[in-house]
Backbone as numpy.savetxt, mean C-alpha at the origin, in Angstrom:
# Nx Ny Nz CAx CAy CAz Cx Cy Cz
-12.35 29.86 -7.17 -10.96 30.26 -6.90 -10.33 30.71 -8.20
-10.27 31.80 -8.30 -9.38 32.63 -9.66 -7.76 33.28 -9.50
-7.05 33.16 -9.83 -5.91 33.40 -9.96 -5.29 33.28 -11.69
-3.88 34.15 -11.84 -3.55 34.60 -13.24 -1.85 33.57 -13.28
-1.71 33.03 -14.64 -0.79 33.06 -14.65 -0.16 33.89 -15.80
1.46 34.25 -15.35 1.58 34.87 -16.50 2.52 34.13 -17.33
2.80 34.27 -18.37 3.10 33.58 -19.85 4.56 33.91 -19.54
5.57 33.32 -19.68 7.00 33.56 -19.92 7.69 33.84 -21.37
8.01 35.04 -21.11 7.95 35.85 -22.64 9.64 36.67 -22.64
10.10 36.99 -23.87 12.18 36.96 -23.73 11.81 38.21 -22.94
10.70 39.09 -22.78 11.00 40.25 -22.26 10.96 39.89 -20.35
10.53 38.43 -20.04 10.39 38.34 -18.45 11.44 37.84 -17.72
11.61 38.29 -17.02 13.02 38.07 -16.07 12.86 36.51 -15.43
13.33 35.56 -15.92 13.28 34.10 -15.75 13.39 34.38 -13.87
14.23 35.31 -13.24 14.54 34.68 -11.65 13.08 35.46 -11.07
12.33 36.47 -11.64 11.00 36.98 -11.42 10.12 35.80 -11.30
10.69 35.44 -12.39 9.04 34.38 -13.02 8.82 33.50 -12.03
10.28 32.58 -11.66 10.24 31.80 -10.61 9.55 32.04 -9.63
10.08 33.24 -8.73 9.70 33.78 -7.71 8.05 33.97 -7.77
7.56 34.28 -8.71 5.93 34.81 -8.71 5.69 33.06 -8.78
5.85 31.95 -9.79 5.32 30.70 -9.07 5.46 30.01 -8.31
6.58 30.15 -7.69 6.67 29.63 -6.11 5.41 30.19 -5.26
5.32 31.63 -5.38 4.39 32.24 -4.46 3.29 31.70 -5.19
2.92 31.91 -6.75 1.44 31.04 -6.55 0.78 29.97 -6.36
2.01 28.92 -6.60 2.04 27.31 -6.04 1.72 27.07 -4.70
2.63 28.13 -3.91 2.43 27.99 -2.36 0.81 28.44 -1.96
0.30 29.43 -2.35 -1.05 29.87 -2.41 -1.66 28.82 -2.93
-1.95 28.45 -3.65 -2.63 27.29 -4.48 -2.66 26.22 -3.57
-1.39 25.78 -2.94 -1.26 24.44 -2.03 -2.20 24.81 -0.43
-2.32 26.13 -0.55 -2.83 26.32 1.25 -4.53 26.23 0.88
-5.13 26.19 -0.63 -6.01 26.29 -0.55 -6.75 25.57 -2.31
-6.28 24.76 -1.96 -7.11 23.32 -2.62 -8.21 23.23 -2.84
-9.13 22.84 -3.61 -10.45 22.84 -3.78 -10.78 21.36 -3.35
-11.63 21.55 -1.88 -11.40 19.59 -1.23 -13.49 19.29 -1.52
-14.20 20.21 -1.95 -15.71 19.94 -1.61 -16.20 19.39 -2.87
-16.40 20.67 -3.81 -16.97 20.56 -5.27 -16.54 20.69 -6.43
-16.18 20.45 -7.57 -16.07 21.44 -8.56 -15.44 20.78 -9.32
-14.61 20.70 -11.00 -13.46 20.47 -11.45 -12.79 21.40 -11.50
-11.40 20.54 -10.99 -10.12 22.17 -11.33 -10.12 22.13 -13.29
-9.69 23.25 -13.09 -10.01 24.10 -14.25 -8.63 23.74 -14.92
-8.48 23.62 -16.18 -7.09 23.54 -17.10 -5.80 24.81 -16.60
-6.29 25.33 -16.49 -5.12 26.30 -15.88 -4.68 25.76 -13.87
-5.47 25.59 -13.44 -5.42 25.11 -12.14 -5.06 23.79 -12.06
-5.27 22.84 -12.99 -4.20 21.44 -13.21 -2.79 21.54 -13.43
-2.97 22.85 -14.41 -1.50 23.23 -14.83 -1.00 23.41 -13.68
-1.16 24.56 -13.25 -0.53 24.68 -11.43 -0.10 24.11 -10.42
-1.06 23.13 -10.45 -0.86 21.54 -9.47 0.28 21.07 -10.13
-0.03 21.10 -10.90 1.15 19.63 -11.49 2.67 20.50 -11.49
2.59 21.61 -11.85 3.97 22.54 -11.50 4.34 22.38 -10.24
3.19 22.72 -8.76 3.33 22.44 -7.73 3.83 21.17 -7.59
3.37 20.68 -7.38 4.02 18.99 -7.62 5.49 18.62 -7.63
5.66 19.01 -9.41 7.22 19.12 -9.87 8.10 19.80 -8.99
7.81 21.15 -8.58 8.49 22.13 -7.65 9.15 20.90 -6.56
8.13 20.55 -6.10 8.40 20.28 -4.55 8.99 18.55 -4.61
9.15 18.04 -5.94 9.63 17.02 -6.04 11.40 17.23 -6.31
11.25 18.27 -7.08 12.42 19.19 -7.29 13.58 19.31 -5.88
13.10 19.32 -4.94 13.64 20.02 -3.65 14.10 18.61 -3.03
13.51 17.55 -3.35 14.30 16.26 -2.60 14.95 15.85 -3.06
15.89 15.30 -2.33 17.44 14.55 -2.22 17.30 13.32 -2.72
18.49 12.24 -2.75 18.33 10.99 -2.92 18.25 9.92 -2.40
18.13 10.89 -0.95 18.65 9.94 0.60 16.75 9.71 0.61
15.71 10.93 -0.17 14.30 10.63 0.47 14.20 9.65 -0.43
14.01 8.97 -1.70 13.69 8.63 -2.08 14.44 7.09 -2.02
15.59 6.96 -1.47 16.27 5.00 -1.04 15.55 5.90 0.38
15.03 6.22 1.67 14.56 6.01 2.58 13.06 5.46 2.00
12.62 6.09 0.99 11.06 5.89 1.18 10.77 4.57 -0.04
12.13 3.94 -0.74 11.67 2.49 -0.97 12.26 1.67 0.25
13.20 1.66 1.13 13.39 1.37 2.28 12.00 0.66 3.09
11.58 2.00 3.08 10.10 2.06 4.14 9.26 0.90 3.79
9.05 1.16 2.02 7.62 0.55 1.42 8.61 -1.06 1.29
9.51 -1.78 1.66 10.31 -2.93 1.50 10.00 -3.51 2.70
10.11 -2.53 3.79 9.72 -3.02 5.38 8.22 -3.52 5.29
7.54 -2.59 4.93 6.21 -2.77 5.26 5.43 -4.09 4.27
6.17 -3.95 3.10 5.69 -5.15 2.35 6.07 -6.61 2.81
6.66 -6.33 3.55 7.31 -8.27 3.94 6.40 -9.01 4.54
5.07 -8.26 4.97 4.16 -9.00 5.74 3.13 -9.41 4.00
2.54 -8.59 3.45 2.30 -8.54 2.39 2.93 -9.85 1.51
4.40 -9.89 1.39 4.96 -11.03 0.69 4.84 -11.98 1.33
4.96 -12.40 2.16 4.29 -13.81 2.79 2.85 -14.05 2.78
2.17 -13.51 2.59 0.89 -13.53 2.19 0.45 -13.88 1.08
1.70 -12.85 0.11 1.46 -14.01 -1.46 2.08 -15.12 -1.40
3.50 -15.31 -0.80 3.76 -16.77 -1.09 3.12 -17.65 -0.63
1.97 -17.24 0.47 1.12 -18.44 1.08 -0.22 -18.40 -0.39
-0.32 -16.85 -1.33 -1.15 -17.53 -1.93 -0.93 -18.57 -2.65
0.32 -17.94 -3.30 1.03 -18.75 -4.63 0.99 -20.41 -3.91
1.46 -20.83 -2.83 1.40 -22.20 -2.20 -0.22 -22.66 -2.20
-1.26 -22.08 -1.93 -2.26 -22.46 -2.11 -2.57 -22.54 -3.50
-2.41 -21.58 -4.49 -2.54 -22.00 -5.64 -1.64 -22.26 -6.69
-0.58 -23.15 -6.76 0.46 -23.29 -7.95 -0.09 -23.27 -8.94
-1.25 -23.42 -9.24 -1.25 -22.84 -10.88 -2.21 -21.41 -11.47
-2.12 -20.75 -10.27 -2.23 -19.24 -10.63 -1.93 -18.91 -11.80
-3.13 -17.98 -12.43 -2.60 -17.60 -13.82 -1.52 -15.90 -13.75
-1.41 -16.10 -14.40 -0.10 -14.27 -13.93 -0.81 -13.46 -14.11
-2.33 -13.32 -14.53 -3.06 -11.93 -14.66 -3.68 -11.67 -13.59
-3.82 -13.05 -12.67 -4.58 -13.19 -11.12 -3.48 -13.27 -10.41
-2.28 -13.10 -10.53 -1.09 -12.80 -9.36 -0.97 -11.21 -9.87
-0.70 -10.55 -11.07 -1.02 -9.32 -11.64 -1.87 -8.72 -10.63
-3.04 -9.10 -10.10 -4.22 -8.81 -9.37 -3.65 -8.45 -8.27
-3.67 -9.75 -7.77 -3.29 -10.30 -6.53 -2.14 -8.86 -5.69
-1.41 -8.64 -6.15 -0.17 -8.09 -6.06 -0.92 -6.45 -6.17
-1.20 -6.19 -7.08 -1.82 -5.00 -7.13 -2.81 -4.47 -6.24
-3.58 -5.52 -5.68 -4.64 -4.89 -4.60 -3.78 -5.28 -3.39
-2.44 -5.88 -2.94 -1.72 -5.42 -1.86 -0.74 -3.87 -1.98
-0.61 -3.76 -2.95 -0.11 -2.58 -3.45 -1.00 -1.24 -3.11
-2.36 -1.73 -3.79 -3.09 -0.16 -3.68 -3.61 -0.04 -2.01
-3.66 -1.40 -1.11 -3.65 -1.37 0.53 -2.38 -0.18 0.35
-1.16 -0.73 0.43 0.03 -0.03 1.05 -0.08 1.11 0.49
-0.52 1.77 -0.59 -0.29 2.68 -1.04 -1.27 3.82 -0.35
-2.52 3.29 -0.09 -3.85 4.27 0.65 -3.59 4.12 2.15
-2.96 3.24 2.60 -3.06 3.18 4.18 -2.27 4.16 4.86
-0.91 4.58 4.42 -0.06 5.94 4.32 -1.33 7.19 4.38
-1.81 7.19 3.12 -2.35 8.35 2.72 -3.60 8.37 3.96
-4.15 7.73 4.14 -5.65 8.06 5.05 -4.85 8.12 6.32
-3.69 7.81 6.94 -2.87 7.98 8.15 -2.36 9.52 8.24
-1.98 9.88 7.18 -1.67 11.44 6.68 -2.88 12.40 7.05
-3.97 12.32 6.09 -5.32 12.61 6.85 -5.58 12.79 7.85
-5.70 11.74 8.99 -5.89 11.59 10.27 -5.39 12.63 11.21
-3.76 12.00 10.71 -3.04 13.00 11.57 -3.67 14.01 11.37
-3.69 14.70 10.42 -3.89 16.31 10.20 -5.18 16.75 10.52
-6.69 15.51 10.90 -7.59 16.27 10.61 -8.35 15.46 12.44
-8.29 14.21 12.26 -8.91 13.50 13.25 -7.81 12.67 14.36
-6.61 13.47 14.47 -5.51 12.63 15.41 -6.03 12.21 16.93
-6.75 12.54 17.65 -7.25 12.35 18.92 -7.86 10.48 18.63
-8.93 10.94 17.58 -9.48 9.67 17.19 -8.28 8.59 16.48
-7.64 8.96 15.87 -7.02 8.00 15.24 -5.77 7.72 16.19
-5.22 7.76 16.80 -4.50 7.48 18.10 -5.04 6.26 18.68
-6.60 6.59 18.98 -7.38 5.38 19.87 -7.67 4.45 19.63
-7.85 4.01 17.75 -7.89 3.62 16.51 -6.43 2.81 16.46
-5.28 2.94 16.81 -4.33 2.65 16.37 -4.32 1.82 17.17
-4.56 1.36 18.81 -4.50 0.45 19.44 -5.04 -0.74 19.10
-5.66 -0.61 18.01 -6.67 -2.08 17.96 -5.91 -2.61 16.64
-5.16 -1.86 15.84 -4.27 -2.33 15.06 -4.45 -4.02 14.79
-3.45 -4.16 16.29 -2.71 -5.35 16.38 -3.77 -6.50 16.14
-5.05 -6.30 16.60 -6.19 -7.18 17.37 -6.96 -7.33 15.68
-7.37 -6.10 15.34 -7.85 -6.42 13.76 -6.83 -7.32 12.83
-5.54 -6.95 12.63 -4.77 -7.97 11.72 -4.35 -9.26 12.55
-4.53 -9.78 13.99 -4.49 -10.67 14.07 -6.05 -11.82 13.78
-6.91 -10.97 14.09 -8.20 -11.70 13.74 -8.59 -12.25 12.41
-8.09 -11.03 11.61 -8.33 -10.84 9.71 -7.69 -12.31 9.61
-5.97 -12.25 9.85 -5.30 -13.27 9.28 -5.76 -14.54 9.52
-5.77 -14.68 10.92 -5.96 -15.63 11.57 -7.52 -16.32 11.25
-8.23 -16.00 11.01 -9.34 -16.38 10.30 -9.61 -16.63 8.82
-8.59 -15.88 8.19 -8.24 -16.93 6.59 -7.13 -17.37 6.59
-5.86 -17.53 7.71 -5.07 -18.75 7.68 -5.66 -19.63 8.11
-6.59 -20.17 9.20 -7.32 -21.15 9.55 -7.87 -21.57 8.68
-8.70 -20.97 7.82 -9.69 -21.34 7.09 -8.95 -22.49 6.14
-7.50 -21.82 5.30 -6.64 -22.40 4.81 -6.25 -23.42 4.92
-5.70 -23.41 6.19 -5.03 -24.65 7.06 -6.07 -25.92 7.18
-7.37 -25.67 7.37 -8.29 -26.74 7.42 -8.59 -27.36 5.82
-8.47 -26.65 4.72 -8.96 -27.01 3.78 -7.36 -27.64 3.31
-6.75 -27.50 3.56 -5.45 -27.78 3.82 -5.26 -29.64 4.32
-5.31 -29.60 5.54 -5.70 -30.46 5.76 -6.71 -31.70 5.39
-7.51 -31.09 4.64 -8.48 -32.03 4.30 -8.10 -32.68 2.97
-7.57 -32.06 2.66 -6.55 -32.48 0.98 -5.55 -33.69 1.31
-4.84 -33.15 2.50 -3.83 -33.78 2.38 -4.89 -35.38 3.15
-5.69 -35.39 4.01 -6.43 -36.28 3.88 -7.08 -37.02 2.91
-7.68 -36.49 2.36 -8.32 -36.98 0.55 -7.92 -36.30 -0.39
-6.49 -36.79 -0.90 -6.03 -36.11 -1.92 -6.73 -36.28 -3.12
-7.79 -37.15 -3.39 -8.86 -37.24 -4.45 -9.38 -35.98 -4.47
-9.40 -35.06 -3.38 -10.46 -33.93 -3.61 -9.51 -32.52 -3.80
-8.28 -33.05 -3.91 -7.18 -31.94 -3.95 -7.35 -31.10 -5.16
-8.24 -31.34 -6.10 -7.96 -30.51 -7.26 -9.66 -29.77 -7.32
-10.23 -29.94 -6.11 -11.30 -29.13 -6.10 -11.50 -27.73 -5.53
-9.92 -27.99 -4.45 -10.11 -27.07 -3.53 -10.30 -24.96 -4.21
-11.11 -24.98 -3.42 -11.07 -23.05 -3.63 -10.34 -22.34 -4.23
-10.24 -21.32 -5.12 -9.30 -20.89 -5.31 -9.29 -19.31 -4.86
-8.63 -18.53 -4.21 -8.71 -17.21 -3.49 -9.64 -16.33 -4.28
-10.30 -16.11 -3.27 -11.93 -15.44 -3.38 -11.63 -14.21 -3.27
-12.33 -12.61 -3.93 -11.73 -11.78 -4.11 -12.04 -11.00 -2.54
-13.74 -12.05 -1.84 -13.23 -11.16 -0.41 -12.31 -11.38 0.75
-11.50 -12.93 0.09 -10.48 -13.42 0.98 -9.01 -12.45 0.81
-8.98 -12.11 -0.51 -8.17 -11.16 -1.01 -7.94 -9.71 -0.39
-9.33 -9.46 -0.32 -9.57 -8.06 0.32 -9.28 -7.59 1.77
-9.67 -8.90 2.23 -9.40 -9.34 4.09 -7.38 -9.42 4.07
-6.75 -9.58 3.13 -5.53 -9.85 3.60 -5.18 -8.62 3.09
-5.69 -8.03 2.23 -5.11 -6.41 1.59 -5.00 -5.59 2.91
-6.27 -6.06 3.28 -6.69 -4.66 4.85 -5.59 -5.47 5.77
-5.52 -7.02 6.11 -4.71 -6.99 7.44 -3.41 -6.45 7.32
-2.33 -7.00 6.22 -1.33 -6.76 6.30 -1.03 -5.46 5.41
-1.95 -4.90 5.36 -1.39 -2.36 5.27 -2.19 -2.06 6.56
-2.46 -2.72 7.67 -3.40 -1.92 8.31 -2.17 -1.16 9.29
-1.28 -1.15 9.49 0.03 -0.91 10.36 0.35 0.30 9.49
0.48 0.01 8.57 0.52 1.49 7.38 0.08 2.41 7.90
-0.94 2.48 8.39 -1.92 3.92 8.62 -0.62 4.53 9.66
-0.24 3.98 10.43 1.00 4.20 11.50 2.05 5.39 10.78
2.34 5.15 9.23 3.35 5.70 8.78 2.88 7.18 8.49
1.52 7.38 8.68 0.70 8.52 8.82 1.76 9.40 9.74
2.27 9.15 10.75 2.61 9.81 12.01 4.28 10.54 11.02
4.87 9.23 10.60 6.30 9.65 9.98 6.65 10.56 8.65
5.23 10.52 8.23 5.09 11.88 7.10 4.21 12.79 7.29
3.77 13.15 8.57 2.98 14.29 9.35 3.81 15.58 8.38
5.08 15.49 8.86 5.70 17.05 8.37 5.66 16.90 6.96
5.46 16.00 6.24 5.14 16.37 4.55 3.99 17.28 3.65
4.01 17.53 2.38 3.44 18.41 2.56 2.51 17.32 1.34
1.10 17.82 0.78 0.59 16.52 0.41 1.16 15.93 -0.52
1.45 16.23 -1.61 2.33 15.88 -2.79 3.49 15.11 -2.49
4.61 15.55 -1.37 5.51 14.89 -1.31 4.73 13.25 -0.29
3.66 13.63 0.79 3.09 12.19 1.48 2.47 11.50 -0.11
1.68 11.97 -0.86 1.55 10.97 -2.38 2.80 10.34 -2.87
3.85 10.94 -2.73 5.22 10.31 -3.36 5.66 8.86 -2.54
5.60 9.46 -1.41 5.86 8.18 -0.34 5.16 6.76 -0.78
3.65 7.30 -0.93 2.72 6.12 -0.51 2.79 5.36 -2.20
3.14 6.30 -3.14 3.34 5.86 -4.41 4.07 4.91 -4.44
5.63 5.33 -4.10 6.86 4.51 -3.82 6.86 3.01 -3.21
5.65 3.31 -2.46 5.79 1.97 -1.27 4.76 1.07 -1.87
3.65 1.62 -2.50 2.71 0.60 -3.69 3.71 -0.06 -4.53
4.47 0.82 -5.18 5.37 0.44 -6.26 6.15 -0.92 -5.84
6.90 -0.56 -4.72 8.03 -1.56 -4.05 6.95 -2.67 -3.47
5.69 -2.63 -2.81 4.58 -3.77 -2.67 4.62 -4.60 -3.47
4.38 -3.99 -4.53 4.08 -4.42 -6.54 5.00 -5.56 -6.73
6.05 -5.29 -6.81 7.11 -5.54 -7.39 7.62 -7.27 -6.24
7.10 -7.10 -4.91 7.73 -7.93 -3.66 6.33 -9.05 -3.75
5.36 -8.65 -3.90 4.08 -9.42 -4.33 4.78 -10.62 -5.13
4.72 -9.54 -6.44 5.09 -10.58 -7.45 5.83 -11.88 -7.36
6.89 -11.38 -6.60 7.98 -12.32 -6.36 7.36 -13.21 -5.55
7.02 -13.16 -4.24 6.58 -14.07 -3.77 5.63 -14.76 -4.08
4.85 -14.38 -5.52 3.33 -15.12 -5.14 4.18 -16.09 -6.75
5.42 -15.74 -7.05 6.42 -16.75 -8.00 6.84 -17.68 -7.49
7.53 -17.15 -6.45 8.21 -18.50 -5.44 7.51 -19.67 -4.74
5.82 -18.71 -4.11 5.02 -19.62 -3.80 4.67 -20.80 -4.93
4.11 -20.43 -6.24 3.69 -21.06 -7.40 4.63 -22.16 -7.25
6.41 -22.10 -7.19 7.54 -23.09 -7.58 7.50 -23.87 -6.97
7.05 -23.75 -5.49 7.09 -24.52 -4.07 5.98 -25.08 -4.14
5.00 -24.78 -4.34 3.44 -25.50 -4.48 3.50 -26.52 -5.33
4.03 -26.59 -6.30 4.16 -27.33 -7.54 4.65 -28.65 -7.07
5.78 -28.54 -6.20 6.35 -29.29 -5.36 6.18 -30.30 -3.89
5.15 -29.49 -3.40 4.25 -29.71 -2.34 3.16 -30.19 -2.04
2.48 -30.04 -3.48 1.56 -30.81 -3.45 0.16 -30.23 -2.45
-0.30 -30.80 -2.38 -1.22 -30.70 -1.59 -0.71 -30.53 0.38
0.18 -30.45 0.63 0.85 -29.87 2.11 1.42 -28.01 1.92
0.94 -28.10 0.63 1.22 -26.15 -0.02 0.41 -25.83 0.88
-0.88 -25.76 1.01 -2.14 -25.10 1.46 -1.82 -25.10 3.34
-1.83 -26.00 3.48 -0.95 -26.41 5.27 -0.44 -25.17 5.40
0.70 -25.48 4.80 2.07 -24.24 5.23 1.48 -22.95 4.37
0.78 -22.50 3.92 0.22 -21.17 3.75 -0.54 -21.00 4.46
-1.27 -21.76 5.25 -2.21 -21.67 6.21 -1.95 -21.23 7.98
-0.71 -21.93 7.37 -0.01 -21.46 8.75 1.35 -20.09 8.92
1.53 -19.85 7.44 2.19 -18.63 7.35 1.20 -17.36 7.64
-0.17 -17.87 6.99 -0.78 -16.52 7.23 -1.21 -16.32 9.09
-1.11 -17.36 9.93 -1.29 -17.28 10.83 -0.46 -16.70 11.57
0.90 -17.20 11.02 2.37 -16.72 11.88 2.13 -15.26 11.54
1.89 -14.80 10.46 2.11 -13.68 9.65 1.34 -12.37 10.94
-0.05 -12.91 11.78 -0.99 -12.53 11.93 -0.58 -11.89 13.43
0.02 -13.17 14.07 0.39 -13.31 15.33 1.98 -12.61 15.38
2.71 -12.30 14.60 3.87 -11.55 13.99 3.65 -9.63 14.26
2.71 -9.08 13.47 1.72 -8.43 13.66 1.36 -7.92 15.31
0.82 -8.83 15.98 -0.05 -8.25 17.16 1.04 -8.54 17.93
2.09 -9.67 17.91 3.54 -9.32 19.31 3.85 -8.36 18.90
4.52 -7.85 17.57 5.01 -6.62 17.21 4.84 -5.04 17.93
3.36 -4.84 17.79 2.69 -4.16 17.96 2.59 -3.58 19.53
2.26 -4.79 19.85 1.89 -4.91 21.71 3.03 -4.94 22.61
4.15 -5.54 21.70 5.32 -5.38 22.69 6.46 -4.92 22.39
């Protein structure tokens, strides 16, 4: 893919210049290089102008709607950390750092592969969307149980309370996928975006994840501290509520 840009020089008419990169941005955007290759230093340049352009053109109403969005969608997410933080009060902050970040990069990709869909496989992903409810109630519900029993067993032999587990990175991974799997949904509400501005969205809503993580998997830590060994219980059973929250939602 070859295309020219030209250099902005005192002899070029600045409202020309515009006009010729709008038109080559817009060209550039209808035809992306999606198979092989590296874009080329001049063709990064382009993108990233593209980009700017079209970031250029939104208001301030998109950007409080689209931390709005990513605030909604994280609340399932934040109870998830405060059930971690309750299971583990003495989390170190580089493993809530973590923690928080791989619910983040869920919310942030589950948008984006919903975007996809729509545009490429919507028949399938429609049929896909029904089971939503049934996957994040199973996910949760099978490491809040898990919780809740080890939970229980503490508060039974609190001698063994300082042995218990500490969140495993595929227990981690199982709650990343349940609570963004509803995300893919938001696929449908940025259909009319164009890709750059659906990256902005899903950016925004990682960001605002990030940030709602944190907090809760703080508050959990304060409350655990406090709780003792009945922390793990009530995270055990948040992630359950969390799960079953989820699939009424969904179904009815």
């Amino acid at each position: 893919m070859g295309f020219g840009i030209r250099v902005l020089s005192s002899e070029t008419d600045s409202g020309a210049y515009r006009i010729d990169m709008i038109m080559m941005i817009n060209a550039l955007s209808k035809n992306l290089p999606v198979t092989k290759g590296v874009l080329s230093f001049g063709e990064r340049a382009v993108l990233v102008l593209y980009v700017f352009y079209e970031v250029k053109q939104m208001d301030i109403m998109f950007f409080v709607n689209s931390v709005l969005l990513g605030a909604g969608l994280a609340m399932d997410a934040f109870t998830v950390s405060l059930a971690n933080g309750l299971h583990e009060p003495r989390m170190p902050r580089r493993k809530s750092a973590g923690i928080a970040g791989v619910f983040a990069g869920f919310q942030f990709l589950m948008p984006v592969i919903g975007w996809f869909c729509v545009h490429t496989v919507l028949h399938y992903f429609q049929a896909f969307e029904k089971l939503i409810p049934w996957i994040a109630l199973g996910l949760l519900g099978f490491i809040g149980g898990k919780m809740l029993l080890d939970g229980i067993r503490s508060v039974r032999c609190p001698e063994q309370q300082e042995d218990e587990p500490a969140l495993g990175k595929t227990a981690l991974l199982v709650q990343g996928l349940a609570t963004s799997i509803d995300a893919l949904s938001v696929g449908f509400t940025i259909a009319d975006y164009k890709l750059p501005k659906a990256l902005l969205v899903a950016g925004i809503i990682g960001v605002v994840t990030y940030v709602i993580c944190r907090a809760g998997i703080a508050i959990g830590r304060k409350a655990g501290m406090h709780l003792a060994g009945k922390a793990t219980v009530v995270g055990g059973l948040l992630l359950i509520g969390i799960g079953i929250e989820i699939f009424v939602t969904h179904m009815w």
